[in-house]
C-alpha positions in Angstrom: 108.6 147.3 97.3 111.3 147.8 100.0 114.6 147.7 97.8 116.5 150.5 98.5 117.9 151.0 94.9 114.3 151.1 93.9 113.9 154.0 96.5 117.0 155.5 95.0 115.9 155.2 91.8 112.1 156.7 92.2 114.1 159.8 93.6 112.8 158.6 97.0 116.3 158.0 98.8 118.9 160.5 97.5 122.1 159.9 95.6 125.1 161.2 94.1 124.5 160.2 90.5 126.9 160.1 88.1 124.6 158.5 85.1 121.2 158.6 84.9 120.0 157.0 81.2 116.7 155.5 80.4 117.5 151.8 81.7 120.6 152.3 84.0 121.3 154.7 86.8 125.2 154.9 87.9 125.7 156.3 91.4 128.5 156.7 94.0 128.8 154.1 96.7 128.0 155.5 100.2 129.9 153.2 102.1 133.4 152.9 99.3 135.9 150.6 99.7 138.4 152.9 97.6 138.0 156.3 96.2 135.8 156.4 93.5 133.6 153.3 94.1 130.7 153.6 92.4 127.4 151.0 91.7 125.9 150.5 88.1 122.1 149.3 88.3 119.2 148.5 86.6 116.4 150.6 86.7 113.9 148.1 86.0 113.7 145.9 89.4 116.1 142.6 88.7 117.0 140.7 92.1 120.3 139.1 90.3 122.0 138.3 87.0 119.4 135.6 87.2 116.5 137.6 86.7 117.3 140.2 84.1 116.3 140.6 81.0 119.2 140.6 78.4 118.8 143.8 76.8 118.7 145.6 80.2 122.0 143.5 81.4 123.1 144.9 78.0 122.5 148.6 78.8 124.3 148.2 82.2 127.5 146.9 80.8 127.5 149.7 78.1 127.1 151.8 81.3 129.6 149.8 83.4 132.6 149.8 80.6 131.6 153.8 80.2 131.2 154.8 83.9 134.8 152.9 84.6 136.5 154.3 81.7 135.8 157.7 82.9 136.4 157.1 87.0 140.2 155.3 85.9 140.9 158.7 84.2 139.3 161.3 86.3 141.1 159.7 89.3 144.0 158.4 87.3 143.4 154.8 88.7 145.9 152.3 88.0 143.2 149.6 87.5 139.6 149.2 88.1 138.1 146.2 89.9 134.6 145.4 88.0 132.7 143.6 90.9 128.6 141.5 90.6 127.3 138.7 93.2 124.5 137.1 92.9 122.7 135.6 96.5 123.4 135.7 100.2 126.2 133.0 99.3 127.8 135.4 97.5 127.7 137.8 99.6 125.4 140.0 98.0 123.5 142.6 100.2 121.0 144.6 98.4 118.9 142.3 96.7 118.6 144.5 93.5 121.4 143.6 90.5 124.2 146.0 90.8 127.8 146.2 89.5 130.8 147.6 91.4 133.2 149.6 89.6 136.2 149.7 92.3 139.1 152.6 90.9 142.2 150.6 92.3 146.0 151.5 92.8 149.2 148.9 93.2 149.5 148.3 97.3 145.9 149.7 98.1 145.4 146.3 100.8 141.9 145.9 99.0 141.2 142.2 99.3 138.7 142.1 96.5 140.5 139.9 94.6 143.1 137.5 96.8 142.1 134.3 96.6 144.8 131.3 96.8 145.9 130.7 93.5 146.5 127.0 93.5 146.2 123.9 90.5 143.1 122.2 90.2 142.3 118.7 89.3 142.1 119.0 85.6 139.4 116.0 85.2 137.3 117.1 87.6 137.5 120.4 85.4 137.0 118.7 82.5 133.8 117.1 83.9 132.1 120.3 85.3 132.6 122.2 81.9 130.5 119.1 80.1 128.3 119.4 82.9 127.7 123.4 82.3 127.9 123.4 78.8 124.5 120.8 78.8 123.2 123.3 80.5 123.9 126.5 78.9 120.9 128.3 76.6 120.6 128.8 73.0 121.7 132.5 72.4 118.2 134.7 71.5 
């Protein structure tokens, strides 16, 4: 397989890890937008959110909630951005499931999350929430 977090994983590619458990392997982000950025994967190969399995999604957002609980007070970050995309459309890079954990601090010009706040049309809102509800699975 030619997934870098795979090579990372098998100890082929090194990394600054920062949790390395059973299912999940925490490490820092090469290339950070802020100080601090760190990835959260799966150690089992999972493109997306798509093609996990539930118990190892599980064990990464134990690891997520714990890895960005401990990088907001080691760095004394004033909040924490908790990033996942899912396809190219998404802009997702590596195709191997990983979480962002972003430290963040007021006026740091990260755009990560400045999208145009503006009122939707309410029916139309309506309409797609039927739509996904029809579609949403049985909890197992």
């Amino acid at each position: 397989m030619d997934c870098i977090f795979c090579k990372i994983i098998a100890g082929e590619i090194p990394a600054v890890k920062v949790l390395d458990e059973e299912l999940v392997l925490a490490f820092m982000d090469i290339n950070p937008s802020s100080r601090g950025h760190m990835l959260v994967t799966p150690k089992k190969h999972a493109e997306n959110i798509f093609e996990i399995s539930e118990s190892d999604l599980a064990a990464v957002i134990k690891a997520v909630k714990r890895c960005a609980t401990a990088v907001k007070e080691a760095l004394k970050a004033e909040g924490v951005t908790v990033l996942q995309l899912n396809g190219k459309a998404s802009d997702q890079i590596v195709p191997h499931l990983h979480i962002h954990i972003i430290p963040r601090w007021e006026n740091d010009g990260l755009p990560v999350s400045n999208w145009e706040m503006k009122p939707g049309d309410m029916e139309e809102i309506k309409g797609i929430a039927r739509k996904v509800k029809e579609h949403i699975p049985p909890s197992s």
